[in-house]
LOMARBA-594425 format. One record per residue (C-alpha): residue number from 1; x, y, z. Coordinates in Angstrom, 1 decimal. Layout:
! LOMARBA-594425
@pos NUM	east X	north Y	up Z
...
//
This chain:
! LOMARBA-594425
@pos 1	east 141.2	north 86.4	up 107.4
@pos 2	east 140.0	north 90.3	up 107.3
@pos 3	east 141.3	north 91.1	up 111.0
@pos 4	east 141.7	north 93.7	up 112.9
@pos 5	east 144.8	north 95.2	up 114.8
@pos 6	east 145.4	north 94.5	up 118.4
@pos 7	east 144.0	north 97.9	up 119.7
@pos 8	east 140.6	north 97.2	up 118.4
@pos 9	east 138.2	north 95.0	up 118.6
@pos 10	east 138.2	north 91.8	up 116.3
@pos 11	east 134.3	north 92.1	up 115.7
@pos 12	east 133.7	north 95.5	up 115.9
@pos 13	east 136.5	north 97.7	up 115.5
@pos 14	east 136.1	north 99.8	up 118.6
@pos 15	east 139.2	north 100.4	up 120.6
@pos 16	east 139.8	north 97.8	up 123.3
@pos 17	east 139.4	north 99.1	up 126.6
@pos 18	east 142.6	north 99.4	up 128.7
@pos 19	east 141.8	north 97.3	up 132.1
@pos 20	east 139.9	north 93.8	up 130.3
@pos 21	east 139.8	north 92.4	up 127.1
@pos 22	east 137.3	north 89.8	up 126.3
@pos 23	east 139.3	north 87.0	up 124.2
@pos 24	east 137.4	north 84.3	up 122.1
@pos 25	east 139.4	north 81.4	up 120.3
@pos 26	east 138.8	north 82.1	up 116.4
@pos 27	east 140.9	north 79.1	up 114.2
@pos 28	east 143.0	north 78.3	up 116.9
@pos 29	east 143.6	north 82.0	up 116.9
@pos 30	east 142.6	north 84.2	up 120.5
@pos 31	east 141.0	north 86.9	up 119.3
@pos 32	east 140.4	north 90.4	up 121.7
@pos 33	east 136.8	north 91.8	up 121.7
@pos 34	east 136.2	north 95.3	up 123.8
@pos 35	east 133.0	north 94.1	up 125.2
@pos 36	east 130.7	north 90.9	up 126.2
@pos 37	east 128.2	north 91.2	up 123.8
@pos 38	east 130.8	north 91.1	up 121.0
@pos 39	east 132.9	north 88.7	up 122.4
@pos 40	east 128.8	north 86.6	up 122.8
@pos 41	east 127.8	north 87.3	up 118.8
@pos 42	east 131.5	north 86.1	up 118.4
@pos 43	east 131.3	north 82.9	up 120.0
@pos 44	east 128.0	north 82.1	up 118.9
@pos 45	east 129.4	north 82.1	up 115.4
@pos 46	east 132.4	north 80.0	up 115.9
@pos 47	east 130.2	north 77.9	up 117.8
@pos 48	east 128.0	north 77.5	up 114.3
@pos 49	east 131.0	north 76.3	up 112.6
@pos 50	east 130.4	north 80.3	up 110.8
@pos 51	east 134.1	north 81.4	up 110.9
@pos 52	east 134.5	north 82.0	up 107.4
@pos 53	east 132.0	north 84.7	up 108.0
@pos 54	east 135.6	north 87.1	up 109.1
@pos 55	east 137.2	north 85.6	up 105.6
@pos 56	east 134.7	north 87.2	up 103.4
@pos 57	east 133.5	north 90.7	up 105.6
@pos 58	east 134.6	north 94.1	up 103.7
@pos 59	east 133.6	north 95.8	up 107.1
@pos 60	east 134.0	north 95.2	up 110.3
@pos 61	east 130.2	north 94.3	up 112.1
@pos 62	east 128.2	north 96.4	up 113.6
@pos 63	east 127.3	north 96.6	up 117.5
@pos 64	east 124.0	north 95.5	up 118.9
@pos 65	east 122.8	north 98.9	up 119.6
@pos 66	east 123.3	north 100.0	up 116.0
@pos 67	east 120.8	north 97.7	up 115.3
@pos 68	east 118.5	north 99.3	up 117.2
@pos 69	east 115.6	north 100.7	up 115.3
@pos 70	east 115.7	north 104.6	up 115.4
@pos 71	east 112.3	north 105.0	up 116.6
@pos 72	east 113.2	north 102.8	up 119.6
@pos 73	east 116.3	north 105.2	up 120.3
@pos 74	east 114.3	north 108.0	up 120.5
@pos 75	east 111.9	north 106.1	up 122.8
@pos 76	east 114.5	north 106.7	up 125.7
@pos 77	east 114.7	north 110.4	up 125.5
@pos 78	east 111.0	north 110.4	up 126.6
@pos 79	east 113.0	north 109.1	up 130.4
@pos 80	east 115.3	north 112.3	up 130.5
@pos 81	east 113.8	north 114.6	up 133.5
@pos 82	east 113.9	north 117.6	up 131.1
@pos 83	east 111.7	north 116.0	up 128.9
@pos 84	east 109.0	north 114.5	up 131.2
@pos 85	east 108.8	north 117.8	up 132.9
@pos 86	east 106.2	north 119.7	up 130.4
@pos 87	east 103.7	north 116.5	up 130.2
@pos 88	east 104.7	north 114.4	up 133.1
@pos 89	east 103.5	north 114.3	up 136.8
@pos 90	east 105.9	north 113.7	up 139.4
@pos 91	east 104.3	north 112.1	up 143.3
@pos 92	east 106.4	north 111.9	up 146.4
@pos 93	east 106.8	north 108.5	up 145.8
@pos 94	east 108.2	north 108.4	up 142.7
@pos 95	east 105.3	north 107.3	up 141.2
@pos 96	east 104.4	north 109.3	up 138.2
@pos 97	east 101.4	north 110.0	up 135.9
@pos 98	east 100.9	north 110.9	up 132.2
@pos 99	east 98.9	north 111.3	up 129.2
@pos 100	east 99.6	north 109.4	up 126.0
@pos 101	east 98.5	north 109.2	up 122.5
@pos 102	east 97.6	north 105.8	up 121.0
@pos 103	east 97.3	north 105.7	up 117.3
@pos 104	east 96.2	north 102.4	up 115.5
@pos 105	east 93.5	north 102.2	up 117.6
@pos 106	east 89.8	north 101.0	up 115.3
@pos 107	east 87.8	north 99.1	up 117.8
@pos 108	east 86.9	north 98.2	up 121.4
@pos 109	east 89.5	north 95.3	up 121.1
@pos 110	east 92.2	north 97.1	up 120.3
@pos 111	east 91.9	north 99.0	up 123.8
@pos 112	east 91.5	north 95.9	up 125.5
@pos 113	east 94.3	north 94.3	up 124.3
@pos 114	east 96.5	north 97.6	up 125.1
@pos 115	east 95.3	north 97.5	up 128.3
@pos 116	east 95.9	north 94.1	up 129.1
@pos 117	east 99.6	north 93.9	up 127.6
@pos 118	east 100.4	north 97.1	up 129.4
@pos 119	east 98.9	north 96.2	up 133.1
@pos 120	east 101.1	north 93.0	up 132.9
@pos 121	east 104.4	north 95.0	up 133.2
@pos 122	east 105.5	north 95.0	up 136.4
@pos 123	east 106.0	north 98.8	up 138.0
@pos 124	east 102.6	north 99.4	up 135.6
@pos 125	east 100.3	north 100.7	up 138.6
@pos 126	east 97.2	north 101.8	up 136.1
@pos 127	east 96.7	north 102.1	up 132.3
@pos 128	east 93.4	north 103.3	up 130.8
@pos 129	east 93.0	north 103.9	up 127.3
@pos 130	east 89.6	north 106.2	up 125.9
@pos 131	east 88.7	north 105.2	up 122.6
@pos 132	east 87.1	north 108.0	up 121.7
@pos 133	east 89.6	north 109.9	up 121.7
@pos 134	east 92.7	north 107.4	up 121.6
@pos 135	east 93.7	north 109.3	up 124.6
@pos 136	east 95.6	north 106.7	up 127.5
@pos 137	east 96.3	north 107.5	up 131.2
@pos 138	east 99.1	north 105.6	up 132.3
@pos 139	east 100.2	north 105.7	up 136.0
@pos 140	east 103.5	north 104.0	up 137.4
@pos 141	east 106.4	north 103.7	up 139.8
@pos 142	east 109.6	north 104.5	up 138.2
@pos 143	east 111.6	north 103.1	up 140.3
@pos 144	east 110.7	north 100.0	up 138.7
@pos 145	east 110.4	north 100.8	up 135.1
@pos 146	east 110.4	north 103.9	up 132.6
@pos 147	east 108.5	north 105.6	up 130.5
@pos 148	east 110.3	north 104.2	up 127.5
@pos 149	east 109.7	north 100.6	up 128.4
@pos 150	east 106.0	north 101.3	up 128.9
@pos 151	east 106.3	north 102.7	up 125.0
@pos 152	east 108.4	north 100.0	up 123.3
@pos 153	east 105.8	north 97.2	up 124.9
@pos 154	east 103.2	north 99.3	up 122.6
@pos 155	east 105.0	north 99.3	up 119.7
@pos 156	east 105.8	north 96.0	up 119.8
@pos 157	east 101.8	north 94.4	up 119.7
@pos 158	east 101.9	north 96.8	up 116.4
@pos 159	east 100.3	north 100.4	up 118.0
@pos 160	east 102.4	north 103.5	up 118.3
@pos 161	east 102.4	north 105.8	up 121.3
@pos 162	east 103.6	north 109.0	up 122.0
@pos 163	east 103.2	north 111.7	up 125.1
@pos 164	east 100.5	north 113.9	up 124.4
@pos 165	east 101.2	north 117.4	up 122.7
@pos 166	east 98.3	north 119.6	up 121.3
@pos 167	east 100.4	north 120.5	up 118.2
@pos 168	east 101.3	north 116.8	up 116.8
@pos 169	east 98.0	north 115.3	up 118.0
@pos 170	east 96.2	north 118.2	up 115.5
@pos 171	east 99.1	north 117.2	up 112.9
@pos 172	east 97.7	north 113.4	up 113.3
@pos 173	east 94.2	north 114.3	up 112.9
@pos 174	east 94.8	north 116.5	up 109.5
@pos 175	east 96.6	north 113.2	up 108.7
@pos 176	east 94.2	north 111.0	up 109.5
@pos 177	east 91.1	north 112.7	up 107.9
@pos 178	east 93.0	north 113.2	up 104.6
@pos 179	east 93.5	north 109.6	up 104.3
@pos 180	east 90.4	north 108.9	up 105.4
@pos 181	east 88.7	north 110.7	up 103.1
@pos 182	east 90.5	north 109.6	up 100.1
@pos 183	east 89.9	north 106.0	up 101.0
@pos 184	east 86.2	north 106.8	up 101.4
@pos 185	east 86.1	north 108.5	up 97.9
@pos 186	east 87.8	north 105.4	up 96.0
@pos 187	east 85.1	north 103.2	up 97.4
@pos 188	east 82.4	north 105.3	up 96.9
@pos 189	east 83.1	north 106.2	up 93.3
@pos 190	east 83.8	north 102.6	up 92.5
@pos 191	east 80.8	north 101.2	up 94.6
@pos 192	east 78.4	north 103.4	up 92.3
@pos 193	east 80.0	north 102.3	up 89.0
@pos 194	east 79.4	north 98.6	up 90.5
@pos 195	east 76.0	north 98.6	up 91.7
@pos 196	east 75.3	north 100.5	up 87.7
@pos 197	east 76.7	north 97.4	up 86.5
@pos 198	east 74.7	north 94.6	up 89.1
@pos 199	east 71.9	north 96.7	up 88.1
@pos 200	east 72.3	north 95.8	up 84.4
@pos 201	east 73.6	north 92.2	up 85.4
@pos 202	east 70.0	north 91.6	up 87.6
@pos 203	east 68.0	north 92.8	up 84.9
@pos 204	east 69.8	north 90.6	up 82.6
@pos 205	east 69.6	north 87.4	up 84.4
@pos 206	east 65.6	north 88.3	up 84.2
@pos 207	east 65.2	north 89.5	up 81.2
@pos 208	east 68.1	north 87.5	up 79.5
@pos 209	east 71.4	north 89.0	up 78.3
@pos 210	east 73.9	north 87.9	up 75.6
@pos 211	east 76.9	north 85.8	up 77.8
@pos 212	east 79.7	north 88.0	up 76.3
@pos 213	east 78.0	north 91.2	up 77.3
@pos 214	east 77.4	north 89.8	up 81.0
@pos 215	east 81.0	north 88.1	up 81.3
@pos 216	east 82.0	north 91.8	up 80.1
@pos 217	east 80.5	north 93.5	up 82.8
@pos 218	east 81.4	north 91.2	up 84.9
@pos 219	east 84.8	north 92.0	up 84.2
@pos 220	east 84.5	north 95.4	up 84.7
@pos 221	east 82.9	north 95.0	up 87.7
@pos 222	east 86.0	north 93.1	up 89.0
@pos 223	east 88.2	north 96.0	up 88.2
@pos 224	east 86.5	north 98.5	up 89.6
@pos 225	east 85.9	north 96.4	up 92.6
@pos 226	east 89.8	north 95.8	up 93.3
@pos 227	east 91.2	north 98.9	up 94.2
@pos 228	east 88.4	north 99.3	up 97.0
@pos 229	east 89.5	north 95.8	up 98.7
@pos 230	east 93.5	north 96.6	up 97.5
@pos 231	east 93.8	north 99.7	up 98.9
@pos 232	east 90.2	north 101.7	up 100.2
@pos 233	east 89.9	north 98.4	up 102.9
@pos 234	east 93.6	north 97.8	up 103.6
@pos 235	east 93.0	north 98.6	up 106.7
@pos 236	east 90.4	north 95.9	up 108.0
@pos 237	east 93.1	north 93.3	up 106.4
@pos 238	east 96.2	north 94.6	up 108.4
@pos 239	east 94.7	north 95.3	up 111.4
@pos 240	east 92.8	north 91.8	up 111.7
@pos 241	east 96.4	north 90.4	up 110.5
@pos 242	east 97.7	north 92.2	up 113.6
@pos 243	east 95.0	north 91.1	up 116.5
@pos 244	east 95.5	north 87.6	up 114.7
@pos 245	east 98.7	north 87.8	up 115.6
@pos 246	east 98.6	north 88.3	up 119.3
@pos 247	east 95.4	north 85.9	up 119.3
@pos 248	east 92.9	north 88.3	up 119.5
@pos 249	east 89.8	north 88.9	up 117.9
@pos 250	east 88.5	north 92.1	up 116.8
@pos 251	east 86.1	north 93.6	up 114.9
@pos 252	east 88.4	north 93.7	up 112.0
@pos 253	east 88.4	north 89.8	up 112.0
@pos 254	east 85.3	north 89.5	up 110.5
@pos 255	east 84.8	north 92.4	up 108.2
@pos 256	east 88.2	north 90.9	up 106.7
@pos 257	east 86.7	north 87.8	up 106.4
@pos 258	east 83.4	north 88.8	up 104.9
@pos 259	east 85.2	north 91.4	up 102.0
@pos 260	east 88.1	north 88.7	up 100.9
@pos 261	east 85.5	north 85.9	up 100.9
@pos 262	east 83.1	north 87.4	up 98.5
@pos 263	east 85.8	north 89.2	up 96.7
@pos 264	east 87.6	north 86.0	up 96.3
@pos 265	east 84.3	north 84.1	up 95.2
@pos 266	east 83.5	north 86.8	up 92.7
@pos 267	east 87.2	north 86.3	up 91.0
@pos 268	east 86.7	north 83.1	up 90.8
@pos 269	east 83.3	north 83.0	up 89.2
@pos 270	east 84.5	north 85.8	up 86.7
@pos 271	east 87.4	north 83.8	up 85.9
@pos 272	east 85.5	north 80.3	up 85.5
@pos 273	east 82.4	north 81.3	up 84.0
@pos 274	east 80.5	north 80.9	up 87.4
@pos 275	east 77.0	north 81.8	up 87.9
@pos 276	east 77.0	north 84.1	up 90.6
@pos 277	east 79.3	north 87.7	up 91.6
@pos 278	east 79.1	north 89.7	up 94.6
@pos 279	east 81.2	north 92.5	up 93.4
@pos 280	east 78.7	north 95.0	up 94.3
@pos 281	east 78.1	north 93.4	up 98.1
@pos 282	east 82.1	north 93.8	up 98.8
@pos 283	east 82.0	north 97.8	up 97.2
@pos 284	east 79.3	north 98.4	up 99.2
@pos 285	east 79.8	north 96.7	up 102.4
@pos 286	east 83.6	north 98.1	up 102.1
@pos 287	east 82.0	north 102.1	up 101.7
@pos 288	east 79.2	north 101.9	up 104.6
@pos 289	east 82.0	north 100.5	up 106.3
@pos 290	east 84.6	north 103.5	up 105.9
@pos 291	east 81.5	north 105.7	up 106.1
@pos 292	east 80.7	north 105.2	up 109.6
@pos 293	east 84.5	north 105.4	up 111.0
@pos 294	east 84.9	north 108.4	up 108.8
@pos 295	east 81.7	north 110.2	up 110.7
@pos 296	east 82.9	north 107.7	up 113.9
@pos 297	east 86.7	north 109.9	up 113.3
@pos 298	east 85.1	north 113.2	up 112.9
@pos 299	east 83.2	north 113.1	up 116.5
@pos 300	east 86.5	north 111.7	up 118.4
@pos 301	east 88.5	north 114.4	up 117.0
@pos 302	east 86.0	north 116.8	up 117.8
@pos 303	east 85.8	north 115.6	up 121.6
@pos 304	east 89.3	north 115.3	up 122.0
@pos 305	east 89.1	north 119.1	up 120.9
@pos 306	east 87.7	north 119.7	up 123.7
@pos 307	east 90.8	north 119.4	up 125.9
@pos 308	east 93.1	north 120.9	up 123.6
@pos 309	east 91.3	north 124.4	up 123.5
@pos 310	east 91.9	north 124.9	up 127.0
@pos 311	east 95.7	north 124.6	up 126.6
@pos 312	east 95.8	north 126.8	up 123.3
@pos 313	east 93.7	north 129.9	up 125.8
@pos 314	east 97.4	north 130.0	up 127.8
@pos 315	east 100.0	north 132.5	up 125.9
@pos 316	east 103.5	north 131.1	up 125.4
@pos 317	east 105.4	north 133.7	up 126.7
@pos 318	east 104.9	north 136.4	up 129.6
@pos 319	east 106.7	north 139.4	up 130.5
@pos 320	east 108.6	north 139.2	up 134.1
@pos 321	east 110.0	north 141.9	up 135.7
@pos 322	east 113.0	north 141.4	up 137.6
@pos 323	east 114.9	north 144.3	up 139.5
@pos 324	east 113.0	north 146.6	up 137.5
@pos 325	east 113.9	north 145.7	up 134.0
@pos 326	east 111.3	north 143.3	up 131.3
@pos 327	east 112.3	north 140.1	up 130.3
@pos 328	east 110.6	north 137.4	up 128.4
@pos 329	east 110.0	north 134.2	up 129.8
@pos 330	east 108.2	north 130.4	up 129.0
@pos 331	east 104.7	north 130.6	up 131.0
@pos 332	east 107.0	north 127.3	up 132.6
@pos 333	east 109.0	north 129.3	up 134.0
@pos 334	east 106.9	north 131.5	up 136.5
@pos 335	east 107.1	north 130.3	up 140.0
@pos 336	east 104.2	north 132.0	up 142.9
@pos 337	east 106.4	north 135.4	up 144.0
@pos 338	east 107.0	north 136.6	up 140.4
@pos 339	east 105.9	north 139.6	up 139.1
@pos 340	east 104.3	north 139.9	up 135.4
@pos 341	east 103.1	north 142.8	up 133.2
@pos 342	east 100.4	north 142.3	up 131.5
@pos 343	east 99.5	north 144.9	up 128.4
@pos 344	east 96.0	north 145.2	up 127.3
@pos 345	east 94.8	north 142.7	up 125.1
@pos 346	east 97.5	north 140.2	up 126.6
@pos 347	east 96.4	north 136.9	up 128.1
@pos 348	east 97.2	north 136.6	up 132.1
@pos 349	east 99.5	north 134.0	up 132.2
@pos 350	east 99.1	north 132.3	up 135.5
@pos 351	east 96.8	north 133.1	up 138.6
@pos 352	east 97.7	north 135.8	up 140.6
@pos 353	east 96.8	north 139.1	up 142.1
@pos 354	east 97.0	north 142.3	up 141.1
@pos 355	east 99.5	north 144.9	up 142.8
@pos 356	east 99.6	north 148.1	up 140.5
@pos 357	east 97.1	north 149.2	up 137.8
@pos 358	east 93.2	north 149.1	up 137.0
@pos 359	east 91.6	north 147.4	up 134.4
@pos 360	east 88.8	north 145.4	up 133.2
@pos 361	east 89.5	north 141.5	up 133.0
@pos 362	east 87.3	north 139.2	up 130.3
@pos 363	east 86.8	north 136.1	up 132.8
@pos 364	east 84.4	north 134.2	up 130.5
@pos 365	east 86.3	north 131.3	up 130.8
@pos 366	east 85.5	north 130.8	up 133.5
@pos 367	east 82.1	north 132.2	up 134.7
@pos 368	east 80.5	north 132.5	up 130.9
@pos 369	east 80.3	north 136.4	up 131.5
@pos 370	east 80.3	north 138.4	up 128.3
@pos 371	east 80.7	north 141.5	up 130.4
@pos 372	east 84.6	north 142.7	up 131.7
@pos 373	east 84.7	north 142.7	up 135.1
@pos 374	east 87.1	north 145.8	up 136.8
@pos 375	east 89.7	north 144.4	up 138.7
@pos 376	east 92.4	north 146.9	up 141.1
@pos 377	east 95.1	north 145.8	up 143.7
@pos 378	east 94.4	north 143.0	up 145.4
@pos 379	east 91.9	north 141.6	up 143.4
@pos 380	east 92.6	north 138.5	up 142.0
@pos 381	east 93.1	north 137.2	up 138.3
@pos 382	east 93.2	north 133.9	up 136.6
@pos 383	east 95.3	north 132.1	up 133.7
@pos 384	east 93.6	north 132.4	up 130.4
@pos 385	east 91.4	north 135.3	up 131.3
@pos 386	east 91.9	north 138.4	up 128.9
@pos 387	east 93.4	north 142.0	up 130.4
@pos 388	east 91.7	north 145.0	up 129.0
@pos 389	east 92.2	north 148.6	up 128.6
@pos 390	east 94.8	north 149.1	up 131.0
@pos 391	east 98.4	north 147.7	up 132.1
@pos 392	east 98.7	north 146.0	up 135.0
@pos 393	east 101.3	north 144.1	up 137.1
@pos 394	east 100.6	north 141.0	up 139.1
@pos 395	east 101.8	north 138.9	up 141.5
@pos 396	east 102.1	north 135.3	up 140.4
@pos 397	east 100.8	north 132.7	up 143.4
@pos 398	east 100.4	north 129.6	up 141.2
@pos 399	east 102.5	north 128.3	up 138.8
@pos 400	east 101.2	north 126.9	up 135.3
@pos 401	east 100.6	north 123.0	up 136.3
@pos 402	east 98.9	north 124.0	up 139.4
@pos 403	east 96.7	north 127.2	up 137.9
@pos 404	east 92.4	north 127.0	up 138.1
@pos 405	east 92.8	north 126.3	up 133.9
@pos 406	east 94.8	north 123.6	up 134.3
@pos 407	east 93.0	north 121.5	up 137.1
@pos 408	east 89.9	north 122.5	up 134.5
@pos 409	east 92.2	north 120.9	up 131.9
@pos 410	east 92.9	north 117.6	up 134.0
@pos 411	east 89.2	north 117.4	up 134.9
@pos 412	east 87.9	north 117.2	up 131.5
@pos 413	east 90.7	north 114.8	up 130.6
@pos 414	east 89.9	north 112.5	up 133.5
@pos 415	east 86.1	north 112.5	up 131.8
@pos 416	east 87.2	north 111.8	up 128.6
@pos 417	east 89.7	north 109.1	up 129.8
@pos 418	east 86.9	north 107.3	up 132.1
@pos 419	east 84.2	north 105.2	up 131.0
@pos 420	east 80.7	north 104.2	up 132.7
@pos 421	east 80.0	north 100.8	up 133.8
@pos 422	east 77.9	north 100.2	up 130.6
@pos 423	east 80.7	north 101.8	up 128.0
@pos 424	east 82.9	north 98.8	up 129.8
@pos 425	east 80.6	north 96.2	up 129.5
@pos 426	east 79.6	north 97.1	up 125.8
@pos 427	east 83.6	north 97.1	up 125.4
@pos 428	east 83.9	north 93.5	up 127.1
@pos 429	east 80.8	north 92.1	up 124.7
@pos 430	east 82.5	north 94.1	up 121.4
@pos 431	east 86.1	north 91.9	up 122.4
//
């Protein structure tokens, strides 16, 4: 039997700890384990008359949270308080707010059922999914669950969630559109090669055609036709696999149906000398299809856009002067009583007011003025308005999350993440 020595564990090979051991009876044998769930997964096997699993091991087994996927891992440094400070927002009560990004998202159904799955866990105090932008609001008391829990119950009805950042959500969308678009151009070119062919095939059944000339074409047809259900419609098949899975019903359900159906009837009748193919119907169903969520794709990313210029108009960095000297700082790191300098042509990074120097301030931002506006101690600046010709220092009095462009940032999220009564009850008739 391929054991181990008695300073480690039997299953694992982990040292034992010094103050309890966790024996299980192996061949008449007590065996040490350094931990419960080893000495379970042990017991379990002798209990399935698997002992000779030990007799033929070359390694010892691996622990339960080696089996964890990696993903999952990384799932739980999205709780850390470092982590949740830059997209996270903290109440009294510990209840605590943030935005997510859900990809996998293609219909009205899939929000439904994400909002559903996620409202059932219990600490979940509100979940609201846009799908217009794929954007969620999620809103819960963490004394009662994390932020990690909330994103492994997503993952695991097949969607993938992550905390909002402006810099992988425009990473996704390159990603996205590229695919896209190279789906739609499969279909497309093999649609038109098709409907060349049913042309010819229509006009033969009319006009009469030699049979090895039409079951030709017909063959054709059926190649050209595969690669756009294979791989330009993949899509429709996995996520209508998915909802089918979880006993739900989306639009994907159908459209799966209709383009395997034909394409399946069409094999068969090219295969058995049948009288009628539909090869032309499944290319061209499958391109108006990708069509319209290609053009569907391009106005989400554009609205969710929106949002995401606001929080590229804030610089990184600002220049904070401390007992005279300059020292670079994260915009984060301002707190109201700090002093900034701000060169011309810099950004101001957080509101404040202005105690030394004179210069004209670009507040379009805000008020849609092309013209500077002169600004001199006292007056008072915003983030994301642009200094002019002139240095000046300033006096920060609100930090980044609670600056005018943020709450303009949360605004427009909040409109993008809410719906009107008839968006809802189009969404409930779509399900």
């Amino acid at each position: 039997m391929n054991a181990g020595n008695d300073q480690s564990c039997f299953h694992c090979g982990l040292p034992l700890p010094e103050d309890e051991v966790f024996p299980v009876t192996i061949r008449g044998e007590e065996r040490k384990m350094c931990c419960r769930g080893c000495q379970a997964v042990a017991q379990a096997i002798v209990d399935g008359g698997l002992e000779s699993f030990y007799d033929h091991r070359t390694e010892t087994s691996r622990k339960a949270d080696e089996l964890i996927p990696e993903e999952l891992q990384r799932f739980d440094l999205y709780d850390e308080e470092a982590v949740q400070a830059s997209f996270v927002k903290v109440a009294d009560d510990d209840r605590r707010t943030a935005s997510l990004i859900l990809e996998g998202i293609t219909c009205a159904a899939c929000v439904w059922l994400n909002e559903r799955h996620v409202r059932a866990l219990p600490g979940v105090l509100s979940f609201d999914v846009n799908y217009t932008t794929h954007r969620a609001r999620v809103e819960w008391d963490n004394s009662q669950l994390h932020l990690s829990d909330i994103l492994k119950a997503i993952t695991a009805i097949g969607y993938v969630a992550h905390p909002f950042d402006p810099g992988r959500q425009e990473a996704i969308y390159k990603k996205e559109r590229k695919r896209a678009l190279r789906r739609l151009a499969i279909a497309g070119v093999c649609a038109m090669q098709v409907m060349m062919l049913a042309v010819a095939l229509y006009s033969g059944d009319y006009y009469g055609m030699d049979e090895k000339m039409q079951t030709f074409m017909r063959w054709v047809s059926m190649l050209l036709a595969t690669p756009v259900v294979f791989y330009a419609s993949t899509d429709f098949f996995r996520n209508a696999w998915r909802d089918l899975r979880h006993w739900q019903v989306s639009m994907d359900v159908p459209v799966s149906l209709a383009i395997g159906g034909a394409y399946s009837a069409s094999v068969w009748a090219t295969v058995t000398g049948g009288h009628e193919v539909y090869f032309d119907s499944v290319t061209m169903f499958s391109f108006f299809l990708l069509s319209s969520r290609f053009l569907e794709m391009g106005a989400r990313h554009r609205a969710g856009q929106a949002a995401e210029a606001l929080v590229r108009l804030l610089p990184a960095t600002a220049t904070r002067l401390l007992d005279g000297k300059e020292e670079v700082v994260s915009i984060r790191d301002l707190v109201p009583g700090d002093r900034v300098l701000i060169r011309p042509g810099e950004t101001v990074p957080a509101d404040g007011v202005i105690v030394e120097g004179v210069s004209s301030v670009d507040e379009s931002l805000l008020t849609g003025e092309s013209v500077p506006v002169l600004r001199q101690p006292g007056d008072a600046v915003v983030a994301g308005s642009v200094n002019g010709d002139q240095p000046v220092v300033v006096t920060v009095t609100h930090g980044v999350q609670a600056s005018a462009i943020s709450e303009i940032r949360q605004l427009v999220e909040r409109g993008l993440e809410q719906r009107p009564r008839v968006a809802l009850l189009a969404e409930r008739a779509a399900g």
